[in-house]
C-alpha positions in Angstrom: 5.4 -17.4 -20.4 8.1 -19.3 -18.1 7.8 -19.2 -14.2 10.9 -17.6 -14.0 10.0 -14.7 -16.5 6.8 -13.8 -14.9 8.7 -13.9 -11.2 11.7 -11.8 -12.5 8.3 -9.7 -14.1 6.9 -9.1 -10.7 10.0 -8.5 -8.7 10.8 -5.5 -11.0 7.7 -3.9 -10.7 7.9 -4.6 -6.8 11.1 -3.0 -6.7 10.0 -0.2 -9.2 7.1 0.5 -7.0 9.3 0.7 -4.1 11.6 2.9 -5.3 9.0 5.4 -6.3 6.7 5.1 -2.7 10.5 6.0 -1.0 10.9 8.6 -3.1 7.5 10.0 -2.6 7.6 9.3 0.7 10.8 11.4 1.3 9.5 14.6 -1.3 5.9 14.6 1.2 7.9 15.1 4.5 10.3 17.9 3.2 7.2 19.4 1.9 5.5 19.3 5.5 8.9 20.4 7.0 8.8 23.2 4.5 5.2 24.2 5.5 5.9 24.3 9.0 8.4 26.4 8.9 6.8 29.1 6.6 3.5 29.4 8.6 3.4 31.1 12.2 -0.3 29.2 12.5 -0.1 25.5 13.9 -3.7 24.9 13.4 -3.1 23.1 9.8 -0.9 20.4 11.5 -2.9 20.1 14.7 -6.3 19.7 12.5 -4.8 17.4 10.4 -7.4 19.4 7.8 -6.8 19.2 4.6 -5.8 15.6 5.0 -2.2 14.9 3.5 -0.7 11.3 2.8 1.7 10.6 6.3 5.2 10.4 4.7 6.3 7.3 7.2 4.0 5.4 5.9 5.1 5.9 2.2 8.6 5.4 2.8 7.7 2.2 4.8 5.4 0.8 2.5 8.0 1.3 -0.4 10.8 -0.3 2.0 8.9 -3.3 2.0 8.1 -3.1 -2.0 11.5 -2.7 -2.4 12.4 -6.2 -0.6 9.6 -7.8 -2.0 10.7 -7.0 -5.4 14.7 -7.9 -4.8 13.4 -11.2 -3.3 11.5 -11.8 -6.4 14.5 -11.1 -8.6 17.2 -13.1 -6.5 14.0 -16.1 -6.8 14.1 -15.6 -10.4 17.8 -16.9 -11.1 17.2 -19.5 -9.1 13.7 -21.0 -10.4 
């Protein structure tokens, strides 16, 4: 397989995976919203109990898949 094939390769799956982590990212927070504003009882959010993925951090991680993988592909044309 050429360089170029398997870089193109990677920056899709980069920016495929960073795509869906945003995504997911943005569906977990309006689901803590949601669950905030449907229970009187703070003590789910102050426990942190049972533990839940921290949306930031999803959408964050897939920003940075996301310019991984657009790096990669811009690379690829030019390798």
């Amino acid at each position: 397989m050429e360089a170029q094939a398997i870089v193109a390769t990677l920056g899709g799956v980069f920016t495929l995976l960073g795509a869906v982590l945003i995504i997911l990212g943005y569906r977990e927070e309006k689901k803590i919203v949601n669950d905030i504003a449907q229970r009187p009882d703070a003590r789910k959010f102050i426990t942190r109990f049972p533990p839940r993925l921290e949306a930031g951090g999803l959408k964050v991680g897939g920003l940075i898949a996301l310019v991984i993988g657009v790096v990669l592909l811009v690379l690829a044309l030019f390798v």
